[in-house]
N, C-alpha and C positions, 0 to 999 in steps of 0.2 A: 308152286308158282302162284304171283301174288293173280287176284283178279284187282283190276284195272276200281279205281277209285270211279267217284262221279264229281261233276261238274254241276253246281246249283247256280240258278244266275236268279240273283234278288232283288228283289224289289225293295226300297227304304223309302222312309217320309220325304217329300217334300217341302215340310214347312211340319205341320205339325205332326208330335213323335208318336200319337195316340193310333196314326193310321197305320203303322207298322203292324203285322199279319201276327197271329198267335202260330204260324206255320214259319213264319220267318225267323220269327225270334227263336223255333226250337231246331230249324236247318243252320244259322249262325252260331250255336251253342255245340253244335254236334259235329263240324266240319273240322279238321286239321287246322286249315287256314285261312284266309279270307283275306282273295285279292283285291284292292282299293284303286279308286280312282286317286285318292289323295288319303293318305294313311292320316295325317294329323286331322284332318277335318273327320276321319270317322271314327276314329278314338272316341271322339267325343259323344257318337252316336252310340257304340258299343258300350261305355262305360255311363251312359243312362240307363240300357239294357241289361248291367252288370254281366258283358261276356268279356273274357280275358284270353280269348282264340289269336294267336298269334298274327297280325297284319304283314301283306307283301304289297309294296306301290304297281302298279299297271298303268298306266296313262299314255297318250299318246306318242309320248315321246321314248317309250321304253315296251311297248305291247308286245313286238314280233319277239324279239331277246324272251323277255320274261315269259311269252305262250310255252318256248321250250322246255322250260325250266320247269315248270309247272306241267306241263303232261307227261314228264320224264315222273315228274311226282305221282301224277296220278295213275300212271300205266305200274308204280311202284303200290298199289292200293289205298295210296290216300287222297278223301273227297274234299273237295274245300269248296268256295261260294267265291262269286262274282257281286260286288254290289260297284255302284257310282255315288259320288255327291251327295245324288238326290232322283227319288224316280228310279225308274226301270231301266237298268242297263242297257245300252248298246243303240239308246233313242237319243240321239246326238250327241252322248258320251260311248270312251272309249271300251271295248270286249269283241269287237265284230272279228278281226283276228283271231283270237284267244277261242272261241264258239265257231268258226272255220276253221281250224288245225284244231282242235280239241274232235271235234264230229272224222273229221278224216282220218283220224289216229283208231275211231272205232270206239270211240270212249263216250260213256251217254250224258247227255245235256240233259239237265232236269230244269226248268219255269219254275221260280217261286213268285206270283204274279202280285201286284200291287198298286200302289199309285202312279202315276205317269200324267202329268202337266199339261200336255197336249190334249190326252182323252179326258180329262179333266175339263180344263176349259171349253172341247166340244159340248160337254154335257151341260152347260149351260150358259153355251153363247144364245140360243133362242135362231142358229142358223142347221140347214138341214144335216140332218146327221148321218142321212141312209149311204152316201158317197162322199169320201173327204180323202185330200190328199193330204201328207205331212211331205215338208220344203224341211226342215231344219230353219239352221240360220241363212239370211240372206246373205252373200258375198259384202265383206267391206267395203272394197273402193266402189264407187258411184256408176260407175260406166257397167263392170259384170253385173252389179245391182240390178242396175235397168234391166240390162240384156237378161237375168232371169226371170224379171219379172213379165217384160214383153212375151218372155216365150209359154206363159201361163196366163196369158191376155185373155183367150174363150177358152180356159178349162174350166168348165159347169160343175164339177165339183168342188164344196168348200174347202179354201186353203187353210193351212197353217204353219204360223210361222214363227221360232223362237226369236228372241230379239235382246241385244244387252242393251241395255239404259244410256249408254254415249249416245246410241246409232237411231233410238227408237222415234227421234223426230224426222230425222233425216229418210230413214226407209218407211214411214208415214207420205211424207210426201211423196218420194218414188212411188209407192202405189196408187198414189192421186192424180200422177204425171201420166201412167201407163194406165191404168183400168178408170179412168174420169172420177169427178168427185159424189158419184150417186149410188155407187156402191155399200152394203150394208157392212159395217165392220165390227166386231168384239176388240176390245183389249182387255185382257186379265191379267194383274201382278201380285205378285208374292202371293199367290193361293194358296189357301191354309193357314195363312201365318197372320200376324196379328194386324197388319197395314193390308188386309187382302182387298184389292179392288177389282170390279170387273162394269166394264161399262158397254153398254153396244149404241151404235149411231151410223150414219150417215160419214163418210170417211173426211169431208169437212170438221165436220160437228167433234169428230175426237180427235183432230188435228189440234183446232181452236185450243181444247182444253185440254190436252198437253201442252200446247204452250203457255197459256194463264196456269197452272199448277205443275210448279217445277218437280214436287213430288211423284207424278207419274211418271216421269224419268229417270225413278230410281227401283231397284229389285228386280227378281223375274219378271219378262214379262213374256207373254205368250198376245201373238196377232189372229185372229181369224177374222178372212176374207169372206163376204158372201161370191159364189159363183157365179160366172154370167148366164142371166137368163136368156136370152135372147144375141144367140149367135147369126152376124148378118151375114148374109148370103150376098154373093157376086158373082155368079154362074156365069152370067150373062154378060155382065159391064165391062169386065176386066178376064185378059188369057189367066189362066193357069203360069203360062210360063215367067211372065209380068209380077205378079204373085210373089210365086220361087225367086223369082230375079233379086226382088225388095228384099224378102225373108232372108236371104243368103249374104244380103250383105251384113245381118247384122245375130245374125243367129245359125247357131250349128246346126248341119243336114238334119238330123231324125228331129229337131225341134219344128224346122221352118217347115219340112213335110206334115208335119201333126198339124201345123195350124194349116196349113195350103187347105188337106183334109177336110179338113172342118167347115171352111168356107168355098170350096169350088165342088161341082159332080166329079170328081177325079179319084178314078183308085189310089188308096194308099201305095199299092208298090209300083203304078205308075210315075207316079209324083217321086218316088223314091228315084228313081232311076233317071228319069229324069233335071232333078237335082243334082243327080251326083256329073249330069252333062255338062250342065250349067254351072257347076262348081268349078 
């Protein structure tokens, strides 16, 4: 009886190929296979690396099908690798599937860790690093925008947020609209790569200069948000239930209870319960 292959989930360059691990290049070299977020764009990565391991696509539109297929492989003893685009899998690109039905099959996930754009750019936004959330991408249309952004209004930890080049003036100002314009912000794009820029300001001040330089509207970019210092308090002014009232017209139950939280003396699972009254 075969034993059961493994699953390597890798890490690849973001921009430049030098960052690529001496641990990666020799888990890509040894594997059966190596599932792709986009096979033609990593050809091109593996054949800088001179590996000739056979490629299988995985993307969002084909993950659940192709997990099967692939642990039918592995539970047959062959190991293959997980890479994306760019960066560390499964960080707003496709494998979170494939790494849940892969673990419940009993089959081991092995970390080949490496660059990721996000912890990247925290490392030298110059904003606090000890607590940060990662958001992904903001919603498109305008109105969810808001409404995700509102419901991250006093979360004290710094945000971040990826962003494609069409969208990145537009959800500039949504965070202008909902968090004011005195917020501290980073932008960093195409890191690593030969146009890398990273700027920090006052969420004004890098509005301005995306618009005067059409260039920062183009390549990766990555947003970080400073978090709010100074959560106001209305214990006194305003009920609880007034609060929830507002919250609930525009934001879903666990969101509007997080902020109630935040700003009223009121237990979270009171508040909880109480919304879902009010709902």
């Amino acid at each position: 009886m075969n034993h059961p292959g493994i699953l390597y989930v890798v890490a690849t360059p973001i921009g430049n190929l030098k960052d690529i691990s001496q641990r990666a290049i020799e888990v890509l070299q040894s594997v059966n296979c190596i599932a792709a977020e986009d096979t033609r764009h990593s050809k091109h990565l593996l054949k800088r690396l001179a590996i000739t391991v056979p490629l299988i696509s995985l993307h969002e539109h084909n993950e659940k099908e192709r997990a099967n297929q692939l642990i039918k492989r592995l539970c047959h003893g062959e190991s293959m690798a997980l890479i994306s685009d760019a960066g560390t899998p499964l960080i707003s690109d496709p494998g979170y599937i494939l790494v849940k039905e892969v673990k419940n099959a009993g089959i081991q996930v092995v970390p080949i860790p490496g660059p990721c754009a996000a912890i990247a750019a925290l490392s030298v936004a110059g904003l606090p690093t000890d607590r940060f959330i990662f958001e992904g991408f903001l919603p498109s249309k305008a109105k969810l925008r808001k409404e995700r952004l509102e419901g991250l209004q006093f979360e004290s930890r710094t945000l971040i947020f990826y962003e494609a080049p069409h969208r990145i003036l537009a959800s500039l100002q949504a965070i202008r609209e909902v968090f004011g314009s005195d917020r501290q912000i980073t932008l960093a794009r195409e890191l690593t790569k030969v146009f890398e820029t990273i700027r920090s300001g006052k969420i004004e001040e890098i509005i301005d200069w995306v618009e005067r330089d059409p260039d920062q509207q183009r390549g990766e970019i990555i947003v970080l948000v400073e978090g709010v210092q100074v959560i106001p308090t209305i214990k006194n002014s305003v009920s609880s239930d007034k609060i929830l009232k507002i919250l609930l017209e525009i934001l879903p139950v666990t969101q509007a209870v997080e902020i109630a939280f935040k700003v009223t003396d009121k237990k979270k699972n009171e508040l909880y319960k109480r919304a879902l009254q009010l709902k």
